[in-house]
N, C-alpha and C positions, 0 to 999 in steps of 0.2 A: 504493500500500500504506500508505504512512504517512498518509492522510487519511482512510483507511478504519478505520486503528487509534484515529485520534481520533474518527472517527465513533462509536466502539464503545465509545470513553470517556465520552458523551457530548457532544462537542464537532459542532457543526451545522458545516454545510461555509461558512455565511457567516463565523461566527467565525473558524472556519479562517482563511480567504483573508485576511481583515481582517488576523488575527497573522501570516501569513507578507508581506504587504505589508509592515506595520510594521519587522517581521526585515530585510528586506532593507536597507532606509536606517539598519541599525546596523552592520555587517558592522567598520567605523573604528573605531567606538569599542568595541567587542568585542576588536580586536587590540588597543589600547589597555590593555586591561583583563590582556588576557593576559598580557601586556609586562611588568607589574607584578607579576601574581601571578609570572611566572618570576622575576624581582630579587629578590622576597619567599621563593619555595621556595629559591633558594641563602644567603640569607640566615638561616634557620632552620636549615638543613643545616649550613652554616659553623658555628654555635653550639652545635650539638650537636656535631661534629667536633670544636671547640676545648674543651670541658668533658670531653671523653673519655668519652662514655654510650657504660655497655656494658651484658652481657646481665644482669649481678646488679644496673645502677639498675632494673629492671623487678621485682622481685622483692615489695617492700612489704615492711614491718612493722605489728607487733601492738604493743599495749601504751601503754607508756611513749612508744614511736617513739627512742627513745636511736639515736644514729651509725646513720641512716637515710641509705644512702648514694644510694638514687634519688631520695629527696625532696629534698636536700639538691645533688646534681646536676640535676634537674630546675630550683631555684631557680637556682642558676649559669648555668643555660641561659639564664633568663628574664634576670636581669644583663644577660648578654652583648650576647645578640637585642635589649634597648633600649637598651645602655649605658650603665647605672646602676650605682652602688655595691652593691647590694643588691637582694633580692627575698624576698617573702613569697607564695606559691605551693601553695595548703594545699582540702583536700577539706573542713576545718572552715568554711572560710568558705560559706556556704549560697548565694550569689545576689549580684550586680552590689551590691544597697543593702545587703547586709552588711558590704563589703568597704568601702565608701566610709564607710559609719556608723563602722567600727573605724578607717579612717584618718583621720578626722575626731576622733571621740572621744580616741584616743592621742594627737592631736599636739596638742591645744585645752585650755586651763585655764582656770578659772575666773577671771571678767574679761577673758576673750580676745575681740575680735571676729571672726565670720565672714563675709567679703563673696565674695556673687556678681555677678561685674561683667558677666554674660554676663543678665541675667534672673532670670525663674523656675525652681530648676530639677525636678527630673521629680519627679511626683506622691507615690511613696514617700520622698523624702528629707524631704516638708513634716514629716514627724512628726518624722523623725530629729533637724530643726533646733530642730523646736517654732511654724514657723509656722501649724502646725496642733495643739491639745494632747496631749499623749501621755505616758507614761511612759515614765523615764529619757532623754528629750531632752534637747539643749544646753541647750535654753532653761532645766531645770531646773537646771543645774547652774551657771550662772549664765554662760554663753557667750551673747553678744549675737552680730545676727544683721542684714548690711544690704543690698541689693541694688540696684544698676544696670540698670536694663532698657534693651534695644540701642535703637535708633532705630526709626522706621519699615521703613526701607531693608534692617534687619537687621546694619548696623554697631555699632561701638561709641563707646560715651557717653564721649569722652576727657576732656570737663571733669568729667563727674559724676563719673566714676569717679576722678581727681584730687579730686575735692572728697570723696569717699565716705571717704579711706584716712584712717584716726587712729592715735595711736600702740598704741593698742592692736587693731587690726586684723592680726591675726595671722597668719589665714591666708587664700588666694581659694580658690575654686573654681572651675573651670571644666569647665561640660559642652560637651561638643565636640557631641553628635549633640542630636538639633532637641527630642528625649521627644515628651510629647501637647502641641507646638506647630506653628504651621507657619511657624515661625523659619527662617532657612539652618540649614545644619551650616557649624562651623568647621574652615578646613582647618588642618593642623599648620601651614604660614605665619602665616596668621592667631592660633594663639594663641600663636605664637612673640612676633610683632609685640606680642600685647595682655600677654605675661609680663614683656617686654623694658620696656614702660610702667610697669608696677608697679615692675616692680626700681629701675625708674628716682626711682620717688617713695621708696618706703619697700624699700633693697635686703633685708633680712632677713624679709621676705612667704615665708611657702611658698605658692608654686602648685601646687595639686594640680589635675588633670585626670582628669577622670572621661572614659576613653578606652570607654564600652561601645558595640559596633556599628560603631567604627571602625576596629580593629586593622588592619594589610596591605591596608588598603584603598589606602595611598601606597606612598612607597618608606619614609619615614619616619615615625618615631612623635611624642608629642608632647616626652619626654624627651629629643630630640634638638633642640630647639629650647629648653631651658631650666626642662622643670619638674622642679620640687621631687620629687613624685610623679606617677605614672600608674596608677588603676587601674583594673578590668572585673572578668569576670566569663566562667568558661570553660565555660559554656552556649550564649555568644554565638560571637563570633568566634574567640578563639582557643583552641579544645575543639577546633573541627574537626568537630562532631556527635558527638564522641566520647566526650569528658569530661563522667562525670556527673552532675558538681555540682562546685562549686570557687569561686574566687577566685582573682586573681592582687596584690599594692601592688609596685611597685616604684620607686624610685629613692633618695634619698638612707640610708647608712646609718642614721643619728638618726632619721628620719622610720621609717623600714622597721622599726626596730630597735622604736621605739615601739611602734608596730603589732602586733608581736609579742607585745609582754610584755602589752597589752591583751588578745589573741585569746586569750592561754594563763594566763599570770601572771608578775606581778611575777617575778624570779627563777629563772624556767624559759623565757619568750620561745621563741624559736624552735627551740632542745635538744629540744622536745618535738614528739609530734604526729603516730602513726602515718601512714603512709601507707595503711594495711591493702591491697587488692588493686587500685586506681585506679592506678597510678602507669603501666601500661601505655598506656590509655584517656588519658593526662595526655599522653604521649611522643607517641604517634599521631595524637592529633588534633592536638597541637599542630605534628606535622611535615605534615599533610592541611591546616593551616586555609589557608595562602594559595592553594590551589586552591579551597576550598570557599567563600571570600571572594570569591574573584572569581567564580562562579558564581552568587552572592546579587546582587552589584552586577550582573551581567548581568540580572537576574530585574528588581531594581528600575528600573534605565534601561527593560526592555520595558514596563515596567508605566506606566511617566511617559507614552512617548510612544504609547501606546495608549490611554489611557483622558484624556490633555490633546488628542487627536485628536477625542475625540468631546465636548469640551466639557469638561469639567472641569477647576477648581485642580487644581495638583500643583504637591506641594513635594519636592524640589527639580523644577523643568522639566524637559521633557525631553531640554534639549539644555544643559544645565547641566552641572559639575565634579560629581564623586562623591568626599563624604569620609566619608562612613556608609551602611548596606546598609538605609537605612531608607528609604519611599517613604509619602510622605503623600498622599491624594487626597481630596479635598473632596467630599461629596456632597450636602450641604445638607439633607439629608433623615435620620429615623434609618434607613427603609427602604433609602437606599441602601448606609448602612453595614452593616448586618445582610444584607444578601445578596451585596454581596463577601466577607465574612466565611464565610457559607455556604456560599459558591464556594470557598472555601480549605479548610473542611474537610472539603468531599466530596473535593477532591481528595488526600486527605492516605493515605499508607501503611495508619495506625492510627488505628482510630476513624473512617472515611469514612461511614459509616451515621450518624453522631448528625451531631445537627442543634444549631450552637451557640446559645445564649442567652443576653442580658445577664443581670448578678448581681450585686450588693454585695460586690465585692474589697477584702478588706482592703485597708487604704495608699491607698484613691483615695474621691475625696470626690463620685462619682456613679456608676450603674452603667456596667459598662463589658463588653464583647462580647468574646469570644476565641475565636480556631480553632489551634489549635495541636494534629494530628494525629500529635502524636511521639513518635522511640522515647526520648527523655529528657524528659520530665515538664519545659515551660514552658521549651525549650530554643528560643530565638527564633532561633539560626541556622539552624535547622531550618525547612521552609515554615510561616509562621503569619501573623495580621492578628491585631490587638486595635485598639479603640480606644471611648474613654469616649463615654456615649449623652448628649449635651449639645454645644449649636453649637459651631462649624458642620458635625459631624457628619461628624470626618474618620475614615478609615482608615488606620491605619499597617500598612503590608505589610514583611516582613521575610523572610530567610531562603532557603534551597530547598539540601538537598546536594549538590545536582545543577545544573545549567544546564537539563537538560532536563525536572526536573521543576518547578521555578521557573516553565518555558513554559508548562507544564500546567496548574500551578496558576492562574495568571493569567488565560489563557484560560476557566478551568472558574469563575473568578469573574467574569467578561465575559458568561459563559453562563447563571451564575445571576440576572445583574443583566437580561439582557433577558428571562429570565422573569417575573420577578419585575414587569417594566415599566419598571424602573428606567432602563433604556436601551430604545431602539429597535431591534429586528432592523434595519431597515433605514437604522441609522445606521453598520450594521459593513458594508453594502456598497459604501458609497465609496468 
């Protein structure tokens, strides 16, 4: 019956067997995955239990937002669940690069320098910094800007980034998940290790960690190994699918406190800031994301060792650590990218009939291809692929609410790619 039902999805019965082959030699590391998402659901439970939400933090405000007691306990929440001083937890912030650009912006003065000791980081923030020109960037405002790129191997530069730090280097950054590279992701060890080195040069560094894609993907976040700030973006990970639009900054007061008075104003900071009708969609997804976390990292492991089966890079491998829900595959080709892509938004809820297309996206400096058939508009926890049309022509797959549609999707872009030619039908019967 179930093979008959993917028949009827489209799914050929070689694909089939191909993906349940694959299925079976994960079975380990799926309980693995589990294991985590249960440590991370009592975890989020415990924080909401310990902030006292009850049925009037669901309620929202208009207005002013004046003693908004859901957003306000919502924040508390977010506190706890990373163990920080503070939190900034707001439906004003639009997307992952708003939330980093305002905690950037608030904590940076003119003369300050900002070093990335981790590389390049993700395509939207070139402008933010000014590596590419823009208006109202750092760059304009007189925040210089210097960066460490890892090694080959994907580690880090301990003399450069030693040589890199001045006294006016103010703040680091650190992007934990790989963006449009095919870098490792770092695991929260890892930037513990590489915060712990800073502090060691110059202790008064803020580390902020740009945490998007990686939430409850561990047991631990990156603010429990030492940084300054962590922030995302509750489209991604910890929305749950639910939340729909948002940002989260959390950790040190001053930093947090910044933040605030940037997002709103001077004088009013965080006092303000309706919650209007979101704050339910905030609570629920946020108490859903570590099940729906681990159902995307299920999606990306299948997706590694299925398609590094049939030949191709994948970053990370497919028998690699998971610190982000992100799965890079290399296809050398723009073809091949454009019909996994394809394959992801036929198989999607919303929107299955259109056919995606590259386009000139704002913030990225070549065209770039997107399938994201969701019910929240650019919500990447949700099943979606993007990735910019320029070598060597990877895909980044993301996402799924589901484990079992995560299957589907992958599969039904396995199915577009051997139409397409892109792969061999009779390289899925091995």
């Amino acid at each position: 019956m179930m093979q008959d039902m993917y028949t009827a999805m489209g799914i050929s019965p070689e694909v089939y067997e191909y993906g349940e082959q694959t299925l079976a030699s994960l079975k380990d590391r799926f309980d693995e995955i589990d294991k985590t998402a249960e440590y991370n659901q009592l975890k989020v439970l415990k924080a909401m239990q310990d902030c006292r939400v009850s049925e009037a933090c669901l309620l929202g405000t208009t207005g002013y937002g004046y003693n908004d007691i859901g957003r306000d306990t919502l924040e508390a929440v977010y506190a706890s669940l990373f163990h920080t001083e503070a939190a900034l937890v707001r439906p004003q912030i639009t997307c992952g690069t708003h939330a980093l650009a305002l905690a950037l912006m608030s904590n940076l003065r003119p003369g300050d320098e900002l070093l990335s000791p981790v590389g390049k980081p993700y395509d939207t923030l070139e402008e933010v910094i000014g590596i590419r020109e823009s208006r109202g960037s750092l760059k304009e405002y007189g925040i210089s800007y210097r960066q460490v790129d890892l090694k080959e191997d994907g580690s880090f530069d301990w003399e450069g980034i030693r040589n890199a730090i001045h006294p006016n280097t103010k703040l680091a950054t650190i992007q934990r998940s790989k963006g449009y590279q095919t870098r490792p992701t770092l695991s929260v060890e890892q930037i513990g290790e590489l915060i712990a080195f800073l502090k060691s040069i110059k202790p008064d560094i803020i580390c902020m960690v740009d945490n998007c894609y990686g939430e409850f993907t561990q047991t631990i976040e990156p603010t429990d190994v030492g940084a300054d700030m962590c922030v995302g973006s509750l489209i991604k990970n910890p929305g749950g699918g639910l939340a729909p639009i948002g940002g989260y900054i959390v950790g040190k007061k001053d930093c947090v406190e910044n933040a605030a008075f940037r997002l709103t104003s001077p004088g009013l900071g965080r006092e303000v800031g309706a919650s209007l009708q979101v704050l339910p969609s905030f609570y629920q997804g946020l108490f859903l994301a570590p099940t729906v976390t681990a159902g995307a990292l299920k999606g990306a492991i299948f997706a590694a060792n299925l398609y590094e089966a049939l030949g191709f890079k994948v970053v990370p491998s497919g028998d690699a650590p998971r610190y982000d829900i992100i799965q890079a595959i290399e296809f050398g080709t723009p073809e091949g990218l454009i019909s996994f892509c394809e394959g992801i938004q036929y198989a999607a809820p919303v929107d299955s009939f259109v056919t995606p297309e590259p386009w000139d996206m704002p913030g990225y400096d070549s065209q770039v291809i997107m399938a994201a058939g969701a019910f929240v508009s650019g919500a990447s926890i949700e099943l979606s692929a993007d990735g910019p049309i320029k070598p060597p022509y990877a895909v980044y797959f993301q996402g799924g609410l589901t484990w079992q549609h995560a299957k589907f999707g992958i599969l039904k872009s396995l199915q577009q790619c051997v139409k397409k030619g892109v792969v061999s039908a009779l390289l899925c019967q091995k």
